[in-house]
N, C-alpha and C positions, 0 to 999 in steps of 0.2 A: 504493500500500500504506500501509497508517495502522498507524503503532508502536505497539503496543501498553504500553509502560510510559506514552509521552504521552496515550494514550488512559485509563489506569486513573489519573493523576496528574490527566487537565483531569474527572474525574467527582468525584475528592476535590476538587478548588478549589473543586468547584462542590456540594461538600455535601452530594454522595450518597456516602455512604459506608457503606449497608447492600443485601448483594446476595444475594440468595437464587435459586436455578431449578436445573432438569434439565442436566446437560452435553449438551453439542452438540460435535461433530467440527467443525464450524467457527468454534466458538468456543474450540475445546481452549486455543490460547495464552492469550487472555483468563482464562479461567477458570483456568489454570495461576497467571497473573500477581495474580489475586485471590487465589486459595489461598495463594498466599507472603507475600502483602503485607498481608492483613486478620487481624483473630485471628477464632479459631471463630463469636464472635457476631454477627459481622459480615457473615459469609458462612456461610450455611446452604446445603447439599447439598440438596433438597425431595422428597419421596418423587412428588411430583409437581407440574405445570405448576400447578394449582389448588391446590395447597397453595402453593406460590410465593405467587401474587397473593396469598393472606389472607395471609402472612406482611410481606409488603411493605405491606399495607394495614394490619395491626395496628401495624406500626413508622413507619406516618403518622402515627395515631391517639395512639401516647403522644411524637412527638417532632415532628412538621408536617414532616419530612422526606420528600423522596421517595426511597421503593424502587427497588431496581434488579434486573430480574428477568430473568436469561437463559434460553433454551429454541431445540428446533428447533423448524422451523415445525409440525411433525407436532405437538408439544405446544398449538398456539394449539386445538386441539380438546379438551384436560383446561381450558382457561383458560376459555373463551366463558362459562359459568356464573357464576364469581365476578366476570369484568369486567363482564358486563350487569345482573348482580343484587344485586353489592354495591359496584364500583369506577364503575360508571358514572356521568356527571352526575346522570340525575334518580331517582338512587338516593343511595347516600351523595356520590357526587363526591369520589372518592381521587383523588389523580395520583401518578405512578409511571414508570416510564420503562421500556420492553422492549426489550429484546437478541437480535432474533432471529433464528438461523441459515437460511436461505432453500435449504433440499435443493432439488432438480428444478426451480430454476429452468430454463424453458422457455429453450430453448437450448443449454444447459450437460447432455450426458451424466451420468446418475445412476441409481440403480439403481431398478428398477420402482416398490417399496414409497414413492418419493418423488414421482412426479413426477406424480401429481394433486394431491397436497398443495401441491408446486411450483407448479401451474397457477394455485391458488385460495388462495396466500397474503395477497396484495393484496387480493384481492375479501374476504376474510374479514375482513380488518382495515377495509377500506371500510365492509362490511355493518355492521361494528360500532362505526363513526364513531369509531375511534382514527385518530388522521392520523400519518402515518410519513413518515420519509426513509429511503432507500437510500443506504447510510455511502460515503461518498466521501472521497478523499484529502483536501478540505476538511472533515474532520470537526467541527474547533472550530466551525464555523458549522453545519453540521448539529446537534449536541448542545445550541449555544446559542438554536437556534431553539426544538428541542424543549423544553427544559427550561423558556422560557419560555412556552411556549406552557400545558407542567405545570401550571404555578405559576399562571399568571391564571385556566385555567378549571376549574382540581381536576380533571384528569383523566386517562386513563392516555396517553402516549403510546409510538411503536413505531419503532425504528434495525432495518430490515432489512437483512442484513449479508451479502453474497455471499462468496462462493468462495475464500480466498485475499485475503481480504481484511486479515487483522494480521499482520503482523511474526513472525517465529520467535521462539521465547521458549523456554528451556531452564530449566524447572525445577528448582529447589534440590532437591540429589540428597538424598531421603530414602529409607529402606531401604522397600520394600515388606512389607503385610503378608503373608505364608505360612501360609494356611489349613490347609495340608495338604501332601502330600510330592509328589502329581503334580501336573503340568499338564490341563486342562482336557481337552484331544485325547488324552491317554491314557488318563483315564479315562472317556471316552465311548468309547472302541475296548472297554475292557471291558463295561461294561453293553450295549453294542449286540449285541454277542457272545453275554453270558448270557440276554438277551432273547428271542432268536431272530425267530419269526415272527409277537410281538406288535406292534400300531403305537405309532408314537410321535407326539408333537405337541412341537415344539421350540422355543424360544424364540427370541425377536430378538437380533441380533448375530451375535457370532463362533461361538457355541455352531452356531446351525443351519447358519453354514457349514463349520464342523471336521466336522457328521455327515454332510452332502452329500458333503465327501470322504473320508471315510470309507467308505461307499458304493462314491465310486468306485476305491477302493485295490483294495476286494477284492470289487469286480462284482458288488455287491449289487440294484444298481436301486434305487429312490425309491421306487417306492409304498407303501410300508411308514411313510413320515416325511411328517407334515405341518409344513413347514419355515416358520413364523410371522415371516416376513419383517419386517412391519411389526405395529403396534399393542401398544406396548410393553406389558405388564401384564395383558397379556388372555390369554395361555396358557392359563394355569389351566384359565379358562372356556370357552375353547375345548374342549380336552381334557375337557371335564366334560359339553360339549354331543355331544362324538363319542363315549363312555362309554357317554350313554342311549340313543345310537340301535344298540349293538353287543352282540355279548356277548365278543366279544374283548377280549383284556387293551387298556386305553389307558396307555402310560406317557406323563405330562408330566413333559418334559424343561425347570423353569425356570432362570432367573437371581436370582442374591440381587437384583440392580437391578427387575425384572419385580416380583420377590414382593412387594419395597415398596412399589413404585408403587400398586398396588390390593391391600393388604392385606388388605381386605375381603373380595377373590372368596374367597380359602380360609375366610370361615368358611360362607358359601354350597357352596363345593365339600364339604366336611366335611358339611353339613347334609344334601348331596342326592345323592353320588357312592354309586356301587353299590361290592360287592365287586371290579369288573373295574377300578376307577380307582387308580391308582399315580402317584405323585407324587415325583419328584428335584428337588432344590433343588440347583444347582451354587451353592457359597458361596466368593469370592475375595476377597473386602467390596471391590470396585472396578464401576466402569462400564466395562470393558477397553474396549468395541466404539468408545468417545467419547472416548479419552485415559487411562484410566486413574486419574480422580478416585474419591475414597471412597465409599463408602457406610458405611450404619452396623450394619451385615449383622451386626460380627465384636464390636458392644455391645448386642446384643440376645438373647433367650432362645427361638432360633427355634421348638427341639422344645419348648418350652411351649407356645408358639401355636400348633402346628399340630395336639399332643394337645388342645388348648382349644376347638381348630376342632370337633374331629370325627374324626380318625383316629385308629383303634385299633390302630395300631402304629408309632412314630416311631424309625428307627435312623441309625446315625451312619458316616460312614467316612472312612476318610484315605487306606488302602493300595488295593491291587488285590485283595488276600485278603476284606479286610472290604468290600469293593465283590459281591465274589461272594455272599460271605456273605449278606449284605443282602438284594439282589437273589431269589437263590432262598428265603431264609423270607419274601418280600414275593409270591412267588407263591403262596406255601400261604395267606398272610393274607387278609383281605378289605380294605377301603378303610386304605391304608398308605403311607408316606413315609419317603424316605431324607433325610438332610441330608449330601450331599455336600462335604467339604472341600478344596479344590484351591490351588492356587499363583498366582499371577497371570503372565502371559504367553504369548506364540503364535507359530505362527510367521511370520516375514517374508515369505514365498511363500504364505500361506494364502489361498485363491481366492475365488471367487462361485459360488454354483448355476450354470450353464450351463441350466437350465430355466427354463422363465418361472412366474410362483405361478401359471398357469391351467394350466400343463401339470402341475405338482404336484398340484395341487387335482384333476383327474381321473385322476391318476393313483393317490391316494390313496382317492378313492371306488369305484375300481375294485377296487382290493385288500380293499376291506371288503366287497364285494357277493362276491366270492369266497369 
């Protein structure tokens, strides 16, 4: 196991002292132990894995420093573009160094939505001639290899980080923020309720697994929820692509973490969503499902963006009253959004689908042909 304070102390010795990336669950302590120890400009939160890399390549550019960029593997697929087109040798030749958490690693039990990403994290970092170590209890000689290796040939290099790999790290107790009066699982018990027998498409994390059990509290059955397991950010568009093919109501169920990552799709879904597309934003301003890190959900003007998008009717709630409320004047609407306000936390016992995404996936096509 590698300590994690000696791990964030021997990257300062050695000069990297700017870290930007997506939290990862098996980086949570790492990233906890930067959150306390860096100030804000040091450590940027990145709406995404490819915003990361420019971020860490712009703070080459004005200090010859290298970036430090952490992410799971599922992220090395938002990265491929800026490392081949703007980090690579015979492009600019940035170097930089990645941090990144290894899901489904083959062998190691993981949940579905990881474990081809697992398969083909090596081969993907190979394909794209980053050379990596796999962190070992000798890390100083892992990191000193890497970093040298940075520095001679300007390029990006990669610490792929398994399972239980740092030290427990117990975060300086600061108050969370309180978006709202409920928790997340009870305000999805109400909207799934007023909803009735329209579908849903749900977003990655804890959200789609609070409405899986939801479901099964009160022997609803699945076909009704396309539970978006993996591909963080993509909801939306999902949801937008299930929309044109229906004339059923589609409710997308996001995340503030989802919406930022590809803030884009919603001006696309705004541009091209029929009357029948509905749109929740659960807002907690955290990454809950990965530790709990910030987002910047709770300093931004989100019913600006989303009327700016393209929906003609943007409301807001905090209670169960005004969650009702909402809800039934967003069915008389046509293309319309809520901005949901909720609390941050869950519960300790809260489960996994019991379905696999292909038993979902047909069983959700079947409820629409219905």
């Amino acid at each position: 196991m590698v300590d994690t304070l000696h791990f964030y102390q021997y990257l300062i010795e050695n000069n990297l002292d700017f870290f930007t990336g997506v939290p990862d669950s098996l980086l949570k302590e790492l990233c906890a132990y930067i959150k306390d120890n860096s100030d804000a400009k040091h450590n940027i939160i990145a709406a995404n894995e490819g915003n990361a890399i420019a971020l860490a390549s712009g703070y080459h550019l004005s200090t010859g420093k290298l970036g430090v960029v952490y992410m799971q593997n599922s992220g090395e697929g938002n990265a491929v573009n800026p490392l081949l087109s703007l980090a690579d040798p015979k492009v600019y030749s940035i170097p930089m160094l990645l941090i990144i958490g290894w899901r489904g690693e083959p062998g190691v039990h993981d949940e579905p939505q990881h474990v081809k990403q697992g398969e083909v994290t090596l081969k993907l970092l190979e394909a794209m001639d980053i050379e990596y170590r796999i962190l070992s209890d000798n890390y100083e000689n892992d990191l000193s290899s890497l970093i040298s290796l940075a520095k001679k040939e300007n390029k990006p290099v990669a610490l792929v980080i398994k399972k239980g790999t740092f030290s427990k790290y117990q975060p300086i107790n600061k108050d969370k923020i309180n978006m709202g009066e409920l928790l997340r699982e009870e305000a999805l018990e109400v909207i799934l309720k007023e909803i009735g027998d329209d579908m849903v498409v749900s977003t990655t994390g804890k959200e789609s697994r609070e409405i899986f059990e939801i479901r099964e509290r009160y022997e609803q059955g699945h076909g009704h929820d396309f539970l978006t397991v993996g591909s963080m950010g993509h909801t939306s568009s999902i949801a937008l692509g299930v929309s044109i093919g229906t004339n059923k109501n589609v409710w997308c169920l996001d995340g503030d973490g989802s919406f930022i990552m590809h803030m884009g799709s919603l001006a696309i879904v705004g541009q091209n969503a029929g009357d029948n597309y509905k749109y929740i934003i659960n807002n907690n301003a955290a990454h809950e499902s990965v530790g709990g890190q910030p987002t910047v959900s709770d300093k931004i003007d989100i019913k600006q963006i989303l009327t700016a998008c393209g929906f003609d009717k943007v409301y807001e709630a905090r209670t169960k009253e005004e969650i009702k409320t909402a809800i039934n004047n967003m069915k008389k609407d046509g293309k319309s959004a809520l901005i949901l306000y909720t609390k941050q936390g869950s519960r300790d016992d809260l489960g996994r689908p019991t379905t696999t995404p292909i038993q979902n996936k047909e069983a959700f096509m079947e409820t629409i042909k219905k």
